[in-house]
N, C-alpha and C positions, 0 to 999 in steps of 0.2 A: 144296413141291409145287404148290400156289393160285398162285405167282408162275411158274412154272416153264409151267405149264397158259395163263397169259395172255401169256407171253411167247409162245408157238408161237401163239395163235391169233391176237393183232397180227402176226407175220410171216406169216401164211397170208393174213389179209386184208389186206395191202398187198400182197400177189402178185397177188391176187386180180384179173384183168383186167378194163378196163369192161364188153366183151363178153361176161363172165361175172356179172358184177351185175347185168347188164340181164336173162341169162336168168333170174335168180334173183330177178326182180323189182323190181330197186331203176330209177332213176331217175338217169340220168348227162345231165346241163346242156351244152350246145353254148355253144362259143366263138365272139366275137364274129364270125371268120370263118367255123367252121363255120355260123350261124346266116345271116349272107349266104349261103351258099354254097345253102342249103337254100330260102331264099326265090327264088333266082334260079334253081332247077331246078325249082321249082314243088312240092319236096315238102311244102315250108308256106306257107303265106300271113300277108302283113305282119302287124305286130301291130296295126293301126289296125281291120283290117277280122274280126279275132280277137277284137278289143272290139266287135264291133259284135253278138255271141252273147249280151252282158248287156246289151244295147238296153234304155231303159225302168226302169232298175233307179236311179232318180234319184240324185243326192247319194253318186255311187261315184268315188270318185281311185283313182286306178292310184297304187301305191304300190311296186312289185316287177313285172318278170316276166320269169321264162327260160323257156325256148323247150328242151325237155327231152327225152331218146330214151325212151321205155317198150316193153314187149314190144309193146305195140299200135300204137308206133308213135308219132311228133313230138306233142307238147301244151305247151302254153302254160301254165306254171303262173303264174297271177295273183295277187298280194296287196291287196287293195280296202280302204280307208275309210272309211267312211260316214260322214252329216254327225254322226252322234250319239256320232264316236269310235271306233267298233266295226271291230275287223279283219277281213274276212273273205277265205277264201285259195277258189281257184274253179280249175278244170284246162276247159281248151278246145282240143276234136281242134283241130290246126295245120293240116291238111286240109281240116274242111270245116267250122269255125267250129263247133260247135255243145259246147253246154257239157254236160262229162265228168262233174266230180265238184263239190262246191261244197256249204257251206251252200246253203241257200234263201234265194236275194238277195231278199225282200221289198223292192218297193217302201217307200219312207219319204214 
């Protein structure tokens, strides 16, 4: 019955539409074309000037970032370095650079 219960609900969520994940809160990542596509109509801005919302935040590599649909709209999910090792993952509106969600990047 426990196998039978997980079978239908992996077949229900691979039905499962991007346009319905995204109402349902998840996060679906733009392809390398979609991602031009969107910087070139101006719904996002490049990723260069997307880092520039963690201005200041010394000793930070860019280590990861897609460029993602949420209910609210295109954000920059970042994964950052710092010099002392430490991972830190940071969300930036695509729109108008300003950072969403993130640890507190302390300067180092």
């Amino acid at each position: 019955m426990l196998a039978r219960c997980l079978i239908i609900t992996l077949l229900l969520a691979a039905c499962l539409s991007p346009a319905a994940a995204i109402e349902l809160g998840h996060r679906t990542c733009l392809s390398k074309d979609a991602r031009t596509a969107a910087i070139t109509s101006g719904q996002a801005m490049p990723l260069g000037k997307a880092m520039r919302a963690l201005r200041g935040r010394a000793g930070r590599e860019l280590v990861r970032a897609r460029l993602c649909e949420t209910p609210k709209g295109l954000v920059y999910m970042l994964t950052l370095l710092g010099r002392d090792g430490k991972v830190t993952r940071a969300t930036v509106d695509a729109q108008s650079g300003t950072l969403v969600t993130g640890r507190k990047l302390e300067e180092q």
